[in-house]
N, C-alpha and C positions, 0 to 999 in steps of 0.2 A: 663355628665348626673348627676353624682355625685353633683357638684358645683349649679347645678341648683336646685336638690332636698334640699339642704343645704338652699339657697334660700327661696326656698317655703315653707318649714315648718317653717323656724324663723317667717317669714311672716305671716304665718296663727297662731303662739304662741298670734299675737296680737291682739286676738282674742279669747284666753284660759285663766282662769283664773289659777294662782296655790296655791299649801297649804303654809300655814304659820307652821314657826317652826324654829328651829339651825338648820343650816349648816357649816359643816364642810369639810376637806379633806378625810373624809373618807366616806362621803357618796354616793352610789352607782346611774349607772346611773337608775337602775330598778327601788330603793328608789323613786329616783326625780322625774319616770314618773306617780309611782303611788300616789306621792304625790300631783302631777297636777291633777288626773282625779279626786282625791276628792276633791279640791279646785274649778277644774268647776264646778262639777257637784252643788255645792250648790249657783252660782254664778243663779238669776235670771234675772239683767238686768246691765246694764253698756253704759256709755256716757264721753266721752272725747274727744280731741282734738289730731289728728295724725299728726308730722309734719316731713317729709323725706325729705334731701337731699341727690341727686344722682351725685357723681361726676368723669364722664366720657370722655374722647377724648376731653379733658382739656376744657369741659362745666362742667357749674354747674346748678343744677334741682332743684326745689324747688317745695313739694306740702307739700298744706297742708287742712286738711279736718275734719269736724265737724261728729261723729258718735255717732249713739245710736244704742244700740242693746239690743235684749230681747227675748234670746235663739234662735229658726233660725230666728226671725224677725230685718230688720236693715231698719235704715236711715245713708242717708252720704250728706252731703254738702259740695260742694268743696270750698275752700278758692282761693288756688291759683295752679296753674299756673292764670294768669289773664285771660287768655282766655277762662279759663274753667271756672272762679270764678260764681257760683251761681248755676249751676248746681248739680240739687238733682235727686239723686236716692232712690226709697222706696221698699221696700218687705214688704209681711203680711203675709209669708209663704206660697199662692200660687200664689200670679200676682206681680208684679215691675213694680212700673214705672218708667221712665227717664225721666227729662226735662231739656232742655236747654234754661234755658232764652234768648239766642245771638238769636236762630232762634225762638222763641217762638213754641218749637216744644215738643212733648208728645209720647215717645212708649209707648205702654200698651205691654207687656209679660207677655201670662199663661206660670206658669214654672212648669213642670209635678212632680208630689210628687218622691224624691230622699228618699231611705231607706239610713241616715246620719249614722246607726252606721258603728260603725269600730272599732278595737284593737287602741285604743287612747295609750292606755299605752303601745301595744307592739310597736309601731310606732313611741313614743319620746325615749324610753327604748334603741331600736336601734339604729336610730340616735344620741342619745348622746352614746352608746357604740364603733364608727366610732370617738370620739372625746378625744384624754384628756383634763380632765374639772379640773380646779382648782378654787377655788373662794379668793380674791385680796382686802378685807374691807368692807366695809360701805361707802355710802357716799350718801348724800342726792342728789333726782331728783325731780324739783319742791317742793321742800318742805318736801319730802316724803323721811324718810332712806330703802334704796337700799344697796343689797350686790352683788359685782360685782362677776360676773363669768365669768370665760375666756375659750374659747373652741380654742383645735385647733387639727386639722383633723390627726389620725395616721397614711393615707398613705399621701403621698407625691403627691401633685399636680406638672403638669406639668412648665415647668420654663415659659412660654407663659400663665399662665392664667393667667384673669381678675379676675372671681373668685373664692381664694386661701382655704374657709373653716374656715380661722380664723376669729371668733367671739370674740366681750366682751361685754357683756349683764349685766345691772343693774336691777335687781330686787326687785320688794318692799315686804320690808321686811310685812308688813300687809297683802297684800293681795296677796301676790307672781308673781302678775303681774309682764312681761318683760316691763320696764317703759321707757326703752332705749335699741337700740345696737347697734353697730359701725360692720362695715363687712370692711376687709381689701385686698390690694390686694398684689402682690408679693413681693412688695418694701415697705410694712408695710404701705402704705397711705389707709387714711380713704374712701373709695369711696362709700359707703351708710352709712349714718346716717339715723336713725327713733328715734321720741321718743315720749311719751304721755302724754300729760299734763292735768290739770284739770279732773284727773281720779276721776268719782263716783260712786259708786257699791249696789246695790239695792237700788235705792229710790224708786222704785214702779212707773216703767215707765208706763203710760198708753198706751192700745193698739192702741188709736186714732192718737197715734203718725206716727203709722206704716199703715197710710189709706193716701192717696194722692185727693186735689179736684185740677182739670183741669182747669187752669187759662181760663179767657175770652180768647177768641178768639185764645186761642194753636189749633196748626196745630196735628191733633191727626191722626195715626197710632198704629196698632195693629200684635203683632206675637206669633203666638202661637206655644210655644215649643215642645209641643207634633206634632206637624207636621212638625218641625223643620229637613232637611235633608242634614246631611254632603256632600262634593260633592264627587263625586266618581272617581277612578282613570279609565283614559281612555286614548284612543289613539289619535296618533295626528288629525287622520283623524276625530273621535268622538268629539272632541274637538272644531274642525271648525263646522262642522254642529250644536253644541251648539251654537258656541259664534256670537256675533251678528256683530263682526265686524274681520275682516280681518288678523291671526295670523301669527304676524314675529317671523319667523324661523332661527334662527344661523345655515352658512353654515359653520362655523369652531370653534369646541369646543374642550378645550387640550385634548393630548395623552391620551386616558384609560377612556374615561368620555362616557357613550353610553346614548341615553334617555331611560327612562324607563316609564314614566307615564306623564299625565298632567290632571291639574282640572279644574272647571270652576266653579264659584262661582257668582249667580245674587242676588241682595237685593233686589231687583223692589218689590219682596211679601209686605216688609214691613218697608223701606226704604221711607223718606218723599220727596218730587219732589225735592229738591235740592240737594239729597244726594244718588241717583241711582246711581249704577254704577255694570261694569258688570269684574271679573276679570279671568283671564286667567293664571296659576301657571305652567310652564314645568320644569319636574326635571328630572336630569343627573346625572347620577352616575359613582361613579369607585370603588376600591377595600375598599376605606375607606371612602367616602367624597361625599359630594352632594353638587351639582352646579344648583341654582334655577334661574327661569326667570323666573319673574311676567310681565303682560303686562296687564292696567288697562282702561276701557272706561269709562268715566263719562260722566253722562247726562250735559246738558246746563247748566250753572250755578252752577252746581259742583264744591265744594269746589279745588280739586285737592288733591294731595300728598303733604302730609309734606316733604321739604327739611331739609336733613342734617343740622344743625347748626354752624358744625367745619367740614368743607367739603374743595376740591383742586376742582377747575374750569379747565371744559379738555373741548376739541373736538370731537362731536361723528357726521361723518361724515356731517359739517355743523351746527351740532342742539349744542346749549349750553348745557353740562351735570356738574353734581357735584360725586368726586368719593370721597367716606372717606372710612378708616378705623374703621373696629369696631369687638373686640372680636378675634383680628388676622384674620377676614378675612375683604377681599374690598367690598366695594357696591357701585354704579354705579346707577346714577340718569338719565334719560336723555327723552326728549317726540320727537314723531315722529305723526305727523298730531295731531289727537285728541286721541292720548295714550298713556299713562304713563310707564315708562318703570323702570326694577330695575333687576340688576342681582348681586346676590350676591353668594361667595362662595370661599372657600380657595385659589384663585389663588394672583397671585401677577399683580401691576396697568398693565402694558403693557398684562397683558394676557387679562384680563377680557377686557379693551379695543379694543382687539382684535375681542373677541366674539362679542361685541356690535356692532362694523363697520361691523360686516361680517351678522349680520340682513336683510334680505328682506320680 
């Protein structure tokens, strides 16, 4: 949990502005955080270019994506992965829309007013206080001098993670922006790169940026997040009288693993015709660990599931499946009539293979 929070706040850094001024070795993580929330706070809009590399289960990831923002309001355009490239997302502070040029398709989302404050400064304060931080020179990104600071986590990650907590972060020296930062993993390799380029900081973005008009002839759908309802935890029996189509059951799941709940999650509210679908989640537990089984129905012309990229080709009772590695645990690919299927969870290949043959 650790490693993921580490995660999610560098993530959301690029999206903070921080103060200018020296930094040295001896300054404090409390210093640093409150020297960020005065540097947001005076920050009224920002536009640049994000570009991430993810590199994982010896693929490499590539996005990269056009943003404006202008305090809770944002635009983003995607560059790349290619299959995404052109897709824009807008907020105006209360609706978003989505579009995807590939399908010429339009969500509209009301999204219900969130009260955003929060202890911003007790909340970097901490997290950098979980680090020791040194800072490593100068060195220009894009153009722009950066002083690199290096984090790295004071407890001790396990010898199995992906990710370790160790950071190195180039920040600009002008506007304290994190302008780059490299996340590594046990073996010191780089496996996320992020960085931003063509950073620009109040030009006096107008608000018209953050309004969206609806191409000719997009296929429009509408959700409103105010009626927006998580699915709820039920039983198996609950679970079939949900789901619309017929749930395989594992008659054999390892030693100590008992089920404890399942969900059922339908888009059809506000899902556009070629993208319905209805999913079914059972989860198994033991003393430490959860063993999940999704099982997925798509409407006709449904896209389907992404496969695996860096995946081993197995046999699941007849059906062509794909099982990889990821995060130290397996996942298991495989469809049975018209549904998808995925179990994932810390076992090793001949077990989870297991589970899956012994489905009816």
């Amino acid at each position: 949990m650790k490693r993921i929070r580490i995660l999610f706040v560098f993530l959301m850094l690029f999206s903070a502005f921080l103060s200018a001024g020296c930094v040295d070795d001896q300054v404090s993580a409390e210093e640093i955080a409150e020297q960020m929330q005065q540097k947001n706070d005076l920050i009224e809009d920002s536009s640049f270019t994000m570009y991430m590399t993810m590199s994982l289960m010896g693929e490499e990831t590539v996005m990269e994506q056009d943003m404006i923002q202008k305090k809770e309001k944002s635009r983003t355009v995607i560059r790349q992965p290619a299959e995404q490239a052109g897709m824009v997302s807008v907020y105006n502070g209360e609706t978003m829309w989505t579009y995807d040029p590939h399908q010429n398709t339009v969500v509209i989302m009301g999204v219900p007013h969130i009260d955003m404050e929060m202890d911003y400064t007790g909340m970097i304060s901490q997290f950098l206080n979980e680090s020791d931080i040194s800072f490593s020179g100068i060195e220009k990104i894009d153009g722009r001098n950066s002083f690199i600071m290096v984090l790295e986590p004071k407890e001790e990650c396990p010898s199995d993670a992906i990710f370790t907590g160790n950071l190195k972060i180039w920040v600009d020296e002008e506007t304290w922006m994190p302008l780059k930062y490299d996340m590594y993993d046990n073996e010191g390799n780089v496996i996320v790169s992020v960085e931003v380029r063509d950073l620009q900081v109040n030009t006096g973005v107008s608000d018209d940026v953050f309004e969206f008009e609806i191409p000719e002839g997009a296929e429009v759908s509408t959700l409103d997040m105010n009626e927006f309802v998580l699915p709820e935890e039920m039983t198996l029996e609950e679970a079939q009288e949900n789901a619309d189509f017929d749930i395989l059951i594992p008659a054999y799941v390892p030693e100590g693993y008992e089920f404890d709940h399942a969900l059922v999650f339908d888009n059809s509210g506000f899902a556009t015709d070629n993208q319905v679908m209805q999913r079914v989640t059972l989860v198994y537990i033991n003393a430490d660990s959860n063993l999940f089984i999704e099982e997925v129905f798509y409407e006709p012309g449904s896209p389907g599931q992404a496969e695996f990229r860096v995946s081993e080709s197995v046999d699941v009772n007849g059906s062509p499946g794909k099982l990889a590695e990821l995060f130290g645990d397996y996942l298991l690919q495989w469809e049975v009539d018209d549904i998808d299927l995925t179990i994932s969870g810390p076992l090793d290949s001949d077990e989870i293979l297991e589970v899956a043959e012994s489905m009816n």
